[in-house]
C-alpha positions as CSV (number, residue, x, y, z in Angstrom):
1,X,-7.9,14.1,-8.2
2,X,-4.5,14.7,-9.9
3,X,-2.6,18.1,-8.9
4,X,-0.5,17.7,-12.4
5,X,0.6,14.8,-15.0
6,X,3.0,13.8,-12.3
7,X,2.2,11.5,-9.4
8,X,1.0,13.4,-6.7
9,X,-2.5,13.3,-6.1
10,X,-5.0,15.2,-3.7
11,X,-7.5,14.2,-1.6
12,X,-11.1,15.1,-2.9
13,X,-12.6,17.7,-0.8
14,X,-15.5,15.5,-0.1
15,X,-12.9,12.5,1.4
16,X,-10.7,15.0,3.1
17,X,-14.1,16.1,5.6
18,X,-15.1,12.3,5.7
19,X,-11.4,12.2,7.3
20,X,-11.6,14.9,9.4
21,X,-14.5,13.5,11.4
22,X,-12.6,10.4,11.6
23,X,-11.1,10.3,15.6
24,X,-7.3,9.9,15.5
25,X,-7.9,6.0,16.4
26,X,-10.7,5.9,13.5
27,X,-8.0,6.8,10.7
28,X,-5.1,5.0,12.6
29,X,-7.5,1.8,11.7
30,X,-8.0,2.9,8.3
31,X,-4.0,3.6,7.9
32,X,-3.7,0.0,9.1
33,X,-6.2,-1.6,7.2
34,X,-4.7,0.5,3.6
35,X,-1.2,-1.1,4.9
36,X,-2.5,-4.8,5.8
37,X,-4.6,-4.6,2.5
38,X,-1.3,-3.7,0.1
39,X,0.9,-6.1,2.2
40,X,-2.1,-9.1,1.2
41,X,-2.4,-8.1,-2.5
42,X,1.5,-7.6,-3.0
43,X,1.8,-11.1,-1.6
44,X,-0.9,-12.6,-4.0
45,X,1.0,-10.8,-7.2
46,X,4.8,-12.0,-5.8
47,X,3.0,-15.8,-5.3
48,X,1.6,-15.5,-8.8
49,X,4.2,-14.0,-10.7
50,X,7.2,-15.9,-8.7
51,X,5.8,-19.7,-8.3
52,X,8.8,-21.0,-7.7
53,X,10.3,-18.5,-4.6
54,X,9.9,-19.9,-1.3
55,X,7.5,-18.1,1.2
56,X,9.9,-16.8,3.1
57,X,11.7,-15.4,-0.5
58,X,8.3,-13.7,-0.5
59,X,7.6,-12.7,2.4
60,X,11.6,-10.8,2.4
61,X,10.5,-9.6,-1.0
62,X,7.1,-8.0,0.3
63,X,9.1,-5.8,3.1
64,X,11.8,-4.7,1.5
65,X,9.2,-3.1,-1.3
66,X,6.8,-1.9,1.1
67,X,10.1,-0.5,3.6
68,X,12.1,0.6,0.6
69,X,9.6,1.2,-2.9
70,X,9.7,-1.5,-6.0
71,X,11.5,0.3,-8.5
72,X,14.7,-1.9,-8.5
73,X,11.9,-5.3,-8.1
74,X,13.3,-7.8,-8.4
């Protein structure tokens, strides 16, 4: 659910009481999971799109846009 054109987005009422009946360790796991899950996929698209970097060239590559955002990517 979009608030505006822009990018910030809301939760959907419906989601936001799922949550809420989360227990704090219940959406910790889901935090980490969102975080492993984007760390996996970005290191699929880097592999795919960069054949020739070496894994560690990826593996820098993945943290510094997860630590510090992807819009200076390389």
């Amino acid at each position: 659910m979009r608030l505006d054109n822009g990018q910030i987005e809301l939760v959907d009422p419906m989601m936001a009481e799922v949550l809420r009946r989360k227990s704090p360790a219940q959406r910790l796991s889901i935090g980490f999971a969102l975080w492993d899950s984007a760390k996996r996929m970005l290191t699929a698209h880097l592999s795919s799109v960069h054949p020739e970097w070496s894994v560690p060239r990826i593996n820098r590559e993945v943290v510094r846009r997860l630590s510090h955002g992807a819009a200076d990517a390389a």
